[in-house]
C-alpha positions as CSV (number, residue, x, y, z in Angstrom):
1,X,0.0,0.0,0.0
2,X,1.4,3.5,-0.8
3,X,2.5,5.5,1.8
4,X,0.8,8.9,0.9
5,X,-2.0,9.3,-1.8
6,X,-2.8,12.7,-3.8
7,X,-6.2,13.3,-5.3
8,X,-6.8,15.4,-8.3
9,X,-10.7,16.6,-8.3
10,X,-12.2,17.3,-12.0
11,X,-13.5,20.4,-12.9
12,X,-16.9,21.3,-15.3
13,X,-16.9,19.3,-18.6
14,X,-16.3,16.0,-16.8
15,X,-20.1,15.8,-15.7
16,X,-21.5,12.7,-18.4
17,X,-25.7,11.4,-17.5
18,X,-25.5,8.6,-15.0
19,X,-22.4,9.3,-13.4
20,X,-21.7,7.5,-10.2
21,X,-25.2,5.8,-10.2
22,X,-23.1,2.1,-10.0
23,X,-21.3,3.4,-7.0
24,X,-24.0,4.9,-5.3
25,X,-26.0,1.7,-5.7
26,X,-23.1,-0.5,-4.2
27,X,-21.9,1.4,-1.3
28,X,-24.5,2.9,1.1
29,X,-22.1,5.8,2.5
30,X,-21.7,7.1,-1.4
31,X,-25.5,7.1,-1.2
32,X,-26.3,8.8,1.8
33,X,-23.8,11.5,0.6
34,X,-26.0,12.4,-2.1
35,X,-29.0,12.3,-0.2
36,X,-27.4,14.7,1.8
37,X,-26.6,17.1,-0.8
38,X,-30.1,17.0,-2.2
39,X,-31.1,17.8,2.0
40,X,-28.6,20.6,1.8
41,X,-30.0,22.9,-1.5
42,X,-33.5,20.9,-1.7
43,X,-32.8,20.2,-5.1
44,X,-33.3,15.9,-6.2
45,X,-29.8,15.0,-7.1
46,X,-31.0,11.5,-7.9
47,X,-32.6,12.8,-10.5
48,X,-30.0,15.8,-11.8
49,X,-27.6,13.0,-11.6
50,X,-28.7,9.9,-13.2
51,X,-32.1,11.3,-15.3
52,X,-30.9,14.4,-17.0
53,X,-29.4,14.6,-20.8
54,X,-26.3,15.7,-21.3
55,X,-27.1,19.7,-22.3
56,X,-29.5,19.6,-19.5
57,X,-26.5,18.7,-17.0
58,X,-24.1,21.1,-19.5
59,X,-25.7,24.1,-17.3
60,X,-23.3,25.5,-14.8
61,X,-26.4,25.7,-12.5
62,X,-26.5,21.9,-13.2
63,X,-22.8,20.7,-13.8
64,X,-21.4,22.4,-10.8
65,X,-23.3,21.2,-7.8
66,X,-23.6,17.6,-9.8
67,X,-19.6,16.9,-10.0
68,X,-18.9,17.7,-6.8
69,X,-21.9,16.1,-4.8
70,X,-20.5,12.8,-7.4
71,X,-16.3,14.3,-6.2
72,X,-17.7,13.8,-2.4
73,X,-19.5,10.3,-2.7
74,X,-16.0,8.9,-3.8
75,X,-14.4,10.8,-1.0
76,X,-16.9,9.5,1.5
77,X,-16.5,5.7,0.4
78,X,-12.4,5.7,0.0
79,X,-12.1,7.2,3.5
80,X,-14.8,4.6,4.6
81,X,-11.8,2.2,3.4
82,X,-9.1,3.9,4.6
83,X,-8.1,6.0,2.2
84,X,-7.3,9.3,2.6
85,X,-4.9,12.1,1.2
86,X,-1.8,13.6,2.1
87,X,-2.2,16.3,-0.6
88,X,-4.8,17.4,-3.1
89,X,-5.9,19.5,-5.7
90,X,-8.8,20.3,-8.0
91,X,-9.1,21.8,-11.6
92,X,-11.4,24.6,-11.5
93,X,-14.5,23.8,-10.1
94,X,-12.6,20.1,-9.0
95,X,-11.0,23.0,-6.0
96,X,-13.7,22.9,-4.1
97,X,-13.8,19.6,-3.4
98,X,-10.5,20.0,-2.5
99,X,-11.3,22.1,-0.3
100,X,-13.2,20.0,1.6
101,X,-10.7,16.9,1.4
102,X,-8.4,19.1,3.1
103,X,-10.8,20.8,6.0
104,X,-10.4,24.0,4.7
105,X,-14.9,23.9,4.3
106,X,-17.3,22.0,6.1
107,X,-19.8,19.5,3.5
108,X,-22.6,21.8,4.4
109,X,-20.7,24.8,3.3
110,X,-18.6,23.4,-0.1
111,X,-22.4,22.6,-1.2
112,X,-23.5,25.7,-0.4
113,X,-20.9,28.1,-2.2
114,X,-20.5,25.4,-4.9
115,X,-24.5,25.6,-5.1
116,X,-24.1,30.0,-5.3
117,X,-21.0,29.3,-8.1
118,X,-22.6,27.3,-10.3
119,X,-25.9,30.0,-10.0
120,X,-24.3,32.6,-10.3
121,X,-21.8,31.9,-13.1
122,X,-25.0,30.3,-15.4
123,X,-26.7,34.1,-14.7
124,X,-23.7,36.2,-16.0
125,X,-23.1,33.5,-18.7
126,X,-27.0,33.7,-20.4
127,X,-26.3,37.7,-20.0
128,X,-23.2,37.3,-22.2
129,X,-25.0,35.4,-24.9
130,X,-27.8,38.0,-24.3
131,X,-25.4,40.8,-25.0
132,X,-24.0,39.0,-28.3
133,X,-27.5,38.0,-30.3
134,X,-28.1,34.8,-28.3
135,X,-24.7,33.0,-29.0
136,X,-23.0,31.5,-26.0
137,X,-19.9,32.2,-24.7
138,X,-17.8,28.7,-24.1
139,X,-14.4,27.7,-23.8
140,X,-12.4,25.9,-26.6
141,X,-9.0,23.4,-26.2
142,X,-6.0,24.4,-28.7
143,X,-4.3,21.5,-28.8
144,X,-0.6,20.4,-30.1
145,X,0.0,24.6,-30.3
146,X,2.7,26.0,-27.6
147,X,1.1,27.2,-25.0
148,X,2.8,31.0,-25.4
149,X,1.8,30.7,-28.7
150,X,-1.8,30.3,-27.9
151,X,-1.5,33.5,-25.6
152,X,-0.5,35.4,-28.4
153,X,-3.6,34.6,-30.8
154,X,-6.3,35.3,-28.2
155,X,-4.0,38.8,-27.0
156,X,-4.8,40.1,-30.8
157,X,-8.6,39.2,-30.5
158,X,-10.6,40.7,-28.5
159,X,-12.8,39.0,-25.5
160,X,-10.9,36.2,-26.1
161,X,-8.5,34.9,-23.2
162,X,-6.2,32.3,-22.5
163,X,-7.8,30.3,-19.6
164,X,-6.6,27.1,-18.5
165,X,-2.6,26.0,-18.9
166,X,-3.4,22.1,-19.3
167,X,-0.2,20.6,-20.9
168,X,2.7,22.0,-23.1
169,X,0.5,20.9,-26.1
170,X,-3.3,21.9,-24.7
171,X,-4.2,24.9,-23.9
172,X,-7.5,26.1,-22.9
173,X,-9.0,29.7,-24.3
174,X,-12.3,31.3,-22.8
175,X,-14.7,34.5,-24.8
176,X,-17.7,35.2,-26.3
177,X,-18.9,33.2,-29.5
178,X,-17.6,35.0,-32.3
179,X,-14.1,35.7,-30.4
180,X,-13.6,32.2,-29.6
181,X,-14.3,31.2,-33.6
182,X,-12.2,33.9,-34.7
183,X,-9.5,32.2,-32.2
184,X,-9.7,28.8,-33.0
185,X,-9.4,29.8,-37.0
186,X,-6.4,31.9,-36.1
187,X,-4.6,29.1,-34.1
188,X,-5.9,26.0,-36.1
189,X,-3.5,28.4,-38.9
190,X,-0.9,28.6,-37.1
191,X,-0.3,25.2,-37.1
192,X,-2.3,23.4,-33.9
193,X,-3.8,19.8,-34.6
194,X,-7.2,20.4,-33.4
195,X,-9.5,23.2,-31.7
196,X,-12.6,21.3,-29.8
197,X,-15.4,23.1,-27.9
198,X,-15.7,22.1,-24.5
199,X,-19.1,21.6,-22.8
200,X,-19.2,23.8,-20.3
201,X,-22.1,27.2,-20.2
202,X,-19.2,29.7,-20.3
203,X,-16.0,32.2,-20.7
204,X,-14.8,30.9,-17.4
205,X,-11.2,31.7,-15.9
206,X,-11.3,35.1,-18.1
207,X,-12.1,38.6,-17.4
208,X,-15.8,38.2,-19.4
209,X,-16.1,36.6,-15.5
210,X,-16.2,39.7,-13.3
211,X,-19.4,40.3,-12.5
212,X,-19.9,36.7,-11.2
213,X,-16.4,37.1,-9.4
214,X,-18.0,40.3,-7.8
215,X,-21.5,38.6,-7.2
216,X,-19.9,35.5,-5.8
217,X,-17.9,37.5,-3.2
218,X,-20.6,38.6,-1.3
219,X,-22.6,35.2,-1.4
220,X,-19.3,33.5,0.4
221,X,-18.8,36.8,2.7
222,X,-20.4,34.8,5.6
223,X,-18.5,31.5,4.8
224,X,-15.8,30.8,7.3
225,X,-12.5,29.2,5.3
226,X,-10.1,26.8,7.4
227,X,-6.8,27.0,6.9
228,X,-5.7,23.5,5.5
229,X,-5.2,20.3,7.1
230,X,-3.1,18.6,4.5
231,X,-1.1,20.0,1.6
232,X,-3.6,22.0,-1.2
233,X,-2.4,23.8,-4.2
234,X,-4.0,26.5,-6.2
235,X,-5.6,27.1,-9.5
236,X,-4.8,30.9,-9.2
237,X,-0.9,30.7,-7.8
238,X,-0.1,27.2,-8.7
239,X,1.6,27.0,-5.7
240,X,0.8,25.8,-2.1
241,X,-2.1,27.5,-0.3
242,X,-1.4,27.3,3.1
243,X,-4.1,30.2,4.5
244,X,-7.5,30.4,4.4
245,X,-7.5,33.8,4.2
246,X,-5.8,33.3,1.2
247,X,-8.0,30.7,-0.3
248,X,-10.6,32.4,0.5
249,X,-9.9,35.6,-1.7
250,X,-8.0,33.2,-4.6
251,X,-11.9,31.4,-4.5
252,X,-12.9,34.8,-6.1
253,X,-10.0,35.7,-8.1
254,X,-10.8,32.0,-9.4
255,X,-13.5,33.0,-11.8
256,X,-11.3,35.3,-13.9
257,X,-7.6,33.9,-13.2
258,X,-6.1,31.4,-15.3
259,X,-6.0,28.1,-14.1
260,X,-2.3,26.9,-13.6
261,X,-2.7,23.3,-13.8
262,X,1.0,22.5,-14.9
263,X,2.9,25.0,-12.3
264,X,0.7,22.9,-9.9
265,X,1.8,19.1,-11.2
266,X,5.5,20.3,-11.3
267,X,5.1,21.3,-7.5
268,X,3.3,18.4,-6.2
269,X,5.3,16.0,-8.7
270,X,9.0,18.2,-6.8
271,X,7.1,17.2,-3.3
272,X,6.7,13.4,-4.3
273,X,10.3,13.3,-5.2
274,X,11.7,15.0,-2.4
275,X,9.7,13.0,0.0
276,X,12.2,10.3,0.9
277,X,11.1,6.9,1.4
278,X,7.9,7.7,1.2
279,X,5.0,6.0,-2.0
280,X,2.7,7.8,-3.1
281,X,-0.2,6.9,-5.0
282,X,-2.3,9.9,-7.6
283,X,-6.0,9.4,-7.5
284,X,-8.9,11.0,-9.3
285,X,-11.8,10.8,-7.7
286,X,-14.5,12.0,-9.6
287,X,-16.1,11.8,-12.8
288,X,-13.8,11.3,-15.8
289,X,-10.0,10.9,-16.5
290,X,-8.8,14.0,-18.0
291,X,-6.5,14.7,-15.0
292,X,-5.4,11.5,-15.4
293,X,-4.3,11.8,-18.9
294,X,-2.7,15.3,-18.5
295,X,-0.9,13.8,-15.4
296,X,0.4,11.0,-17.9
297,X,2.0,14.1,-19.6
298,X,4.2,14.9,-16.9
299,X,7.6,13.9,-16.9
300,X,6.6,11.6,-13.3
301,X,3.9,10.7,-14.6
302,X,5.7,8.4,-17.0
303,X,6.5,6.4,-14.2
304,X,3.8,7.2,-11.5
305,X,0.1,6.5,-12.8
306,X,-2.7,8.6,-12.0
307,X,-6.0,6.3,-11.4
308,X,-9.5,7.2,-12.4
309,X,-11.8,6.1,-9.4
310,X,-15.4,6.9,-10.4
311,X,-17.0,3.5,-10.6
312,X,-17.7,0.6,-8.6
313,X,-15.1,-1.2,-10.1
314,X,-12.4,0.9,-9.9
315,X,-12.8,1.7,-6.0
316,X,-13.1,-2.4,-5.8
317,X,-9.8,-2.7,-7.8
318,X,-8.0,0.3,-5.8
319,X,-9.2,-1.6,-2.5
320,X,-8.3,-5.4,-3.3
321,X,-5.0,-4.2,-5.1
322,X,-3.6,-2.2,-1.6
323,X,-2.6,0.5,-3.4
């Protein structure tokens, strides 16, 4: 069994209909988790969970509130089997479950503000595509294009950003409809493989964000935020967060900072190595693989895997194999 374990929580996008439903069926603490969350916000997350259709769970109003109530079931059954991290972090949305792996807020209170986000940020997104004729505002991956080069095309276009630094060869850009066209035309001609719209409600992790960013700063005034039990890292530094003063203000900053997912794998990958005679294991718990596969990416991570655990039988295989 490894010593240490590190999860990485998925952000919006990794929500697909009938996620988790297998696990929840097999283990009656993952259950009783989402029963709790549907308690919490009085909304059936049965249902939202396992009967919607895919646009229908597409909405941040939807998406958000759905991953992580799914990000928490697998919490609740690992540590139910002994499993628990030494260090975690979450891309985008995937923080605040983080945040709750590592004490920083209560379960009642991560569904709460994740409840607000994911309200809030739908809003100001159907205002955007309001404001431009009705088209939505999204997010787009440039991939096999540097990632400085990517920052250059959206600099030139305007309300287009670069949002989310996923891998030297995937970057993700955030803006308005026609900006995010005109953006994926400009990089797919400067030589990157593929541009692919990601199914997510908006121009997240980009200034088009600051009006949610303002309107979710008063709905977690109230919110008390822990300074960490374990090791966290953050989207907004890509460094260790060790306050939760700070986390608390980088939770706002969030919605229109870029997302440093590969300063934050080079840190935690520096603290595996560095931790002598000590195993680690890299877990995603949550819907998905896509950390998984970006981790692969990493120079340790051709030699350290990062493991999916989102269904029945993956948590079976993680248990029986010791990890």
């Amino acid at each position: 069994m490894a010593d240490k374990h590190a999860f990485l929580f998925p952000g919006q996008g990794a929500q697909t209909p009938g996620m988790l439903k297998d696990v929840a069926e097999s283990f009656p603490s993952a259950k009783k988790i989402i029963d709790d969350v549907s308690s919490i916000i009085n909304v059936n997350m049965e249902d939202l969970l396992w009967n919607s259709d895919a646009e229908t769970l597409s909405r941040s109003d939807n998406s958000q509130i759905a991953i992580t109530a799914a990000s928490l079931a697998v919490i609740g059954v690992l540590k139910e089997k002994g499993i628990e991290p030494s260090a975690v972090m979450g891309f985008s949305l995937g923080e605040f479950p983080a945040l709750y792996a590592a004490g920083v807020l209560s379960f009642e209170d991560v569904i709460k503000v994740v409840r607000q986000r994911g309200l809030i940020m739908q809003k100001v997104c159907e205002e955007i595509a309001e404001q431009n004729q009705g088209k939505a505002p999204g997010m787009s991956a440039i991939l096999g294009l540097d990632p400085d080069k990517v920052k250059e095309i959206v600099s030139s276009i305007p309300d287009a950003y670069a949002a989310n630094m996923n891998s030297v060869g995937q970057t993700v850009i955030s803006g308005t409809f026609d900006a995010l066209e005109k953006a994926e035309n400009a990089a797919k001609d400067a030589g990157a493989r593929r541009a692919v719209r990601l199914k997510v409600a908006g121009p997240f992790h980009s200034p088009l964000m600051q009006k949610a960013a303002d309107e979710f700063e008063k709905a977690i005034e109230g919110i008390r935020f822990a300074d960490p039990k374990i090791t966290l890292f953050s989207n907004v530094t890509g460094a260790q967060a060790t306050s939760g003063d700070e986390i608390k203000k980088n939770a706002v900053l969030h919605l229109t900072h870029s997302v440093l997912w590969t300063d934050e794998e080079a840190v935690l990958a520096s603290m595996i190595q560095n931790d002598s005679g000590k195993t680690w294991s890299i877990l995603e718990p949550g819907p998905g693989k896509v950390l998984s596969g970006l981790w692969a990416q990493t120079e340790l991570g051709k030699t350290l895997t990062s493991i999916p655990v989102n269904t029945t039988e993956t948590i079976t295989q993680l248990i029986s194999s010791n990890i």
